[in-house]
C-alpha positions in Angstrom: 0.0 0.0 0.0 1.2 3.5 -1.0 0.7 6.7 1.4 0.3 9.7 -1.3 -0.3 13.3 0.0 -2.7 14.8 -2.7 -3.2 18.8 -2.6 -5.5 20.0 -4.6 -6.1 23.5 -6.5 -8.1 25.2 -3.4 -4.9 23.9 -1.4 -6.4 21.4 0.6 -4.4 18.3 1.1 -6.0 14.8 2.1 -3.8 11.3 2.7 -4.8 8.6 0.7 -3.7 4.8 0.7 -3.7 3.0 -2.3 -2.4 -0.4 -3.4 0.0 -1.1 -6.7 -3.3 -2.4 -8.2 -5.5 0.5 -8.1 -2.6 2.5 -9.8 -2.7 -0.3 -12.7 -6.4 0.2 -13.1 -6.6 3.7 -13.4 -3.6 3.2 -16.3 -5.9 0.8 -17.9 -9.1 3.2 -17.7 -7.1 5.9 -19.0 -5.8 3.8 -21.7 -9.1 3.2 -22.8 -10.7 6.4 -22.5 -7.7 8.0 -24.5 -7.0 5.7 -26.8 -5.1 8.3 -29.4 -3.2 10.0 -25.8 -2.5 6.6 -25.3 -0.9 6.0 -28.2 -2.5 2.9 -29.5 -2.2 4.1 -33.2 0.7 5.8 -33.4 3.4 5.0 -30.1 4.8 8.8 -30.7 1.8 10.2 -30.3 1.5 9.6 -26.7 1.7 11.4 -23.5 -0.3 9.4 -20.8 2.8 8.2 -18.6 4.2 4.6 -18.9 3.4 2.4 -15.8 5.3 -0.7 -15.2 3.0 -3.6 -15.2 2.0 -6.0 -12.8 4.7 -8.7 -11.4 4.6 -11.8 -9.9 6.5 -12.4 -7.4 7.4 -14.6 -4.3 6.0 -13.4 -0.8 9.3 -12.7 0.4 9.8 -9.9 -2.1 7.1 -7.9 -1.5 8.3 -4.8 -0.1 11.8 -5.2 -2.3 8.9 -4.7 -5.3 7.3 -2.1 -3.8 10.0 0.4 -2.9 11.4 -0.5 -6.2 8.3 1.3 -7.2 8.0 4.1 -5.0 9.8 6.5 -7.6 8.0 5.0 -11.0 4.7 5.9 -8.9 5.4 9.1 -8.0 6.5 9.9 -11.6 3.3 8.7 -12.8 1.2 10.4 -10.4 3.1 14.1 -11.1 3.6 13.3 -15.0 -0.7 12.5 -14.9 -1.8 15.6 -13.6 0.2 17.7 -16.0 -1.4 16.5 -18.7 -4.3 18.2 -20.5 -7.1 19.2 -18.0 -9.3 16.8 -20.3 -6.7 14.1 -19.2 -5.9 15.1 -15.9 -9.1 16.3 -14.5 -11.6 13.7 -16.4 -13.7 11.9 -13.4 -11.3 8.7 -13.5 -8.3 10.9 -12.4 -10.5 12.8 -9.7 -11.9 9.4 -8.4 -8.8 8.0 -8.1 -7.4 10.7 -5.8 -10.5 11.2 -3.8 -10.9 10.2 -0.4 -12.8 6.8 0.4 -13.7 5.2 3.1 -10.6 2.9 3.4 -8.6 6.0 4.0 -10.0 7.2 6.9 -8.5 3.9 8.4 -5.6 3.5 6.8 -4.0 -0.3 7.1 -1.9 -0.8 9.9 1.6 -2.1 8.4 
């Protein structure tokens, strides 16, 4: 699970938790939604941000995985909302960085 401080334009700022997952799931909405941003017909044409895809991998290499991700996540998340405002403010985006229910209890390891 990741820990990302989101501020948003009115300067607010929330904690939210979210798992490597959730992250892959918005890429695949967005890759969908945008197919031409996402540049499924022409690869130079795109600018939604690359996200490593899932891995499998043994129990015992869990948290090696997921600090190896900490700094392709945080690209992602600061290369997302400087796209387009009809990229990085469509409802998927703002969903994704709203805060749920889950957060308000955030896991305990």
């Amino acid at each position: 699970v990741y820990i990302i401080k989101v501020t948003w334009s009115n300067g607010s700022t929330e904690v939210i938790y979210r798992r490597y997952s959730k992250f892959f799931d918005l890429q695949m909405q967005m890759l969908d939604k945008f197919p031409m941003e996402g540049g499924q017909k022409d690869p130079k044409q795109r600018i939604i941000p690359f996200l490593p895809g899932k891995i499998l991998f043994r129990r015992s290499h869990i948290r090696d995985v997921a600090v190896k991700r900490l700094i392709p996540i945080d690209e992602y998340c600061k290369a997302l909302i400087q796209l387009p405002p009809y990229i990085s403010q469509c409802e998927e985006v703002l969903q994704f960085f709203e805060t749920r229910p889950d957060d308000l209890t955030p896991p305990k390891e």
